[in-house]
Structure formats: C-alpha cells, structure tokens
N, C-alpha and C positions, 0 to 999 in steps of 0.2 A: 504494500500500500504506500505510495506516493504521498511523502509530507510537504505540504505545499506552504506556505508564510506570506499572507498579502498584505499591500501598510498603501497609503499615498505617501507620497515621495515628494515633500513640500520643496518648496525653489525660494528662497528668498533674493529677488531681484535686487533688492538694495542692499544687503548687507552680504550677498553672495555668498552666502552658508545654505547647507542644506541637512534635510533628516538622517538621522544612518537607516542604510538599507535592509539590514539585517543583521545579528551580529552571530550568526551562524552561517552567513554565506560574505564572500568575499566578491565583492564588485565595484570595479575601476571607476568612476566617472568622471569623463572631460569635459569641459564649458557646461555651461548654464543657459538654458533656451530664454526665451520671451513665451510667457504662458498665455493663451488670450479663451481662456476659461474662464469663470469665476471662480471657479472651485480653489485655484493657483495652484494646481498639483497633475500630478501624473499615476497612473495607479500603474504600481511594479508588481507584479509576481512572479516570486525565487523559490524552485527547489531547495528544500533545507536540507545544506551539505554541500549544496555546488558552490564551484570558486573557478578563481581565475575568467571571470566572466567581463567583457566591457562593454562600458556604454557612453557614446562618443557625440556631443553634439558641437559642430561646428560654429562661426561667426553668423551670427542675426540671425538663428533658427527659431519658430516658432512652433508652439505646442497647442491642438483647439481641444482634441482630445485623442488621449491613445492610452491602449494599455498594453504593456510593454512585460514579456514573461520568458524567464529563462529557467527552462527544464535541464541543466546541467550543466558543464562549466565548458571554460577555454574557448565560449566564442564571444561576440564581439557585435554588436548593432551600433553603427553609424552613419551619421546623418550628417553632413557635408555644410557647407556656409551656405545658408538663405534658401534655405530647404523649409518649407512647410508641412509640418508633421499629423496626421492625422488614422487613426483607425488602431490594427492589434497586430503586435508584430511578437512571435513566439518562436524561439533556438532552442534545438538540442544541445548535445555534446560537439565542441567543435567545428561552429558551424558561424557563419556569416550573413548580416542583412544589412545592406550597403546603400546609400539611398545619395545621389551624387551632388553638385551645386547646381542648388534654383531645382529642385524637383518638386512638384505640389502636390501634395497627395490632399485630394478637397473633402473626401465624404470620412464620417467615423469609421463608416461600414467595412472600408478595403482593409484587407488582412494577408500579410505578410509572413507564410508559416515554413520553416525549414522543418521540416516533420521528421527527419530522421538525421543520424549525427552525419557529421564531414559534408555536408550541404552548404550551400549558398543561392541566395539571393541577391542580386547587384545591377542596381539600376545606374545610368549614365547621368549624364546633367542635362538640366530643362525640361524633364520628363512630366509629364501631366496625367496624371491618375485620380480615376470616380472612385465608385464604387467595386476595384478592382479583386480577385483575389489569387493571389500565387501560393503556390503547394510542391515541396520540392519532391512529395510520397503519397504514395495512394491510401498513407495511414494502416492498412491492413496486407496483407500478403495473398499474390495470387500463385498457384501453383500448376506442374505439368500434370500429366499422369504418372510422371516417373517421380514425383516428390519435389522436383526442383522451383526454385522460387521465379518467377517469371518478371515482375514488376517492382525491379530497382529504382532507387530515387538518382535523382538526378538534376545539374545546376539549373539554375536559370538566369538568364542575362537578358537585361533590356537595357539597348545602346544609349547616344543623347540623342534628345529631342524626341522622347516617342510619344502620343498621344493613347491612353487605353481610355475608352469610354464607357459610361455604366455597365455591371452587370458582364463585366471580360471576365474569364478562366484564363490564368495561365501557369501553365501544369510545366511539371518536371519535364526539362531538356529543351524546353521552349528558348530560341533566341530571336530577337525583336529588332532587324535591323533599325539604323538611325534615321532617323528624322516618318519613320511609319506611323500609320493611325490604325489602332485595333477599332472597329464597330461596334458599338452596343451589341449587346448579348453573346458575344463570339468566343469561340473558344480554342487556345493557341497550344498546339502542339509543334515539335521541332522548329526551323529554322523559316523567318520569314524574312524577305529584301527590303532593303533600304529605300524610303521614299513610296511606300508602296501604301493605298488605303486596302486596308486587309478586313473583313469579313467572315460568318458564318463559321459553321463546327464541320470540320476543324476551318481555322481560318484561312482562307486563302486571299492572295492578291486580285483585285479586279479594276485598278487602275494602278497605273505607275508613269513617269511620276507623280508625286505630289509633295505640296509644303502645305504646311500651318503655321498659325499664330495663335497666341493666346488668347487676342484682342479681336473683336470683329472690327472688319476692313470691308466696305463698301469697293470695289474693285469689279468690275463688270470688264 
C-alpha cells in the first residue's frame, strides 16, 4: 500500500521563503513562480520515502492552478522562463516533464503523466496547450499468447511552437514536429511533420504548410 503525504506548498512572493515539503521526502526546489490563484499555493503530492526529486521553475513563471505529484525519486519537473503553468503533472522513478520558454498550458484540465519510470515528457518553446493530455504508459500491461509484455512506454516530444487544441491525446512515442497544430479531439500517435495542421485518430497531416499565432490576425 502506497503512503502518499499531501500539504499546499505556500510561495511567499515577498519574502521569498516557502513551506517545507515534506520532511520524509527530499525535494530540490528552484525559483519561485508568480501564483495568480487566490489560494497563493500549489498542491504537491510526494511518495513518503522518495528523494532526490526536483522541481525547477524558471524566470517570470506563472502558476493558475496545478497539482504537481511525485511517485518516486531522481526525477525532475521543469518549467523554463515565462512559461504559464497550469493543470496535473505526475513522475515516477527517474523520469522527466520539461515544459520549454513561453509554453502556455491555458486549461486546469491538461495532464502531464510519465506513468512509468525512465520516461519523459518534453515540450519545446512557445508551445500552446488546452485541455491537452500526455501519457508516457498505457498504465496496465498488454500481453502475447506467449506471456510476453507487448505495450512499452515510451518518450514523448513536442518541438517549438506547437499548437494542441482541446481535448488532444498524446500517447507514448508521439513526436510533434515544430511549428504543427494538433485538432480538437485528435489523437497523436508516433511521428508527425513540421508545419503540418494535423487531425483525427490517429492524427494525421491534411495541410502542410502552415503557421500560427497566438493572436488573431485579420489577414485575408
């Protein structure tokens, strides 16, 4: 049985001290976000006994709401300068969720999970993500007839500038070239191209090129 330890993780912006996190688990913490909750906090949850774990927030990062959970030790969640933080981000053993400069992740709801150890997650810079959710394990284990395990986990990489829009899957070994846009409801398995507006389960390309902006641009 799984002892789990949950506390909010207060910030103090002006006097730049903050709560201890545990005093059964060891965890690193770099910079101090901009919290723009009321609550002025972050809810942490730590495996009691894991260590060597860190949590890295870069220059002018901002927190609306996330909850942030480390199932074991030796990995590492960081959030880059001017990164907009939002939703549930969850490491095993050894495991990485990388979030680049200027990424925004806008809804609670996107969830960030490396389900199984020596995983990663790692997104580029300027990326824009809804209500997205990435999974580096199908969580449970599928098998041959012969016994053997069939559905390994595996990284996931999304380059700079990628756009995912509400309601994306994107599953273990998914990579999301630069500057692409994932479609509402779609869902990304292996290797998509650059510039490409990408679609449907699995997603595939159905225009190429293409660019975005953040901003609507009247542009006819």
């Amino acid at each position: 049985m799984r002892s789990y330890k949950s506390i909010d993780y207060i910030f103090n912006e002006h006097l730049g001290k903050r709560s201890a996190y545990s005093e059964h688990q060891e965890l690193s913490i770099e910079g101090i976000p901009k919290l723009t909750n009321s609550h002025k906090s972050i809810k942490l949850v730590g495996l009691v006994g894991g260590d060597g774990n860190k949590l890295v927030f870069g220059n002018n990062c901002s927190v609306k709401k996330a909850l942030i959970r480390f199932e074991g030790s030796g990995s590492t969640i960081q959030f880059s300068d001017n990164c907009k933080i939002n939703g549930i981000f969850i490491v095993r053993n050894n495991c990485l969720i990388s979030l680049g400069d200027g990424t925004k992740v806008n809804s609670n709801q996107a969830r960030f999970h490396c389900g199984e150890d020596n995983t990663r997650i790692v997104l580029g810079q300027g990326c824009l993500v809804a209500d997205a959710r990435f999974r580096t394990s199908d969580s449970h284990s599928i098998f041959d007839d012969a016994g053997h395990r069939t559905n390994f986990p595996a990284n996931i990489t999304v380059e700079d500038d990628v756009w995912l829009a509400e309601d994306t899957f994107v599953f273990k070994g998914a990579h999301v070239g630069a500057g692409s846009i994932v479609g509402a409801r779609s869902t990304v398995y292996g290797r998509l191209p650059k510039h490409s507006l990408c679609v449907g389960t699995p997603a595939k390309p159905i225009k190429c090129p293409v660019y975005w902006s953040d901003e609507l641009r009247d542009q006819r």
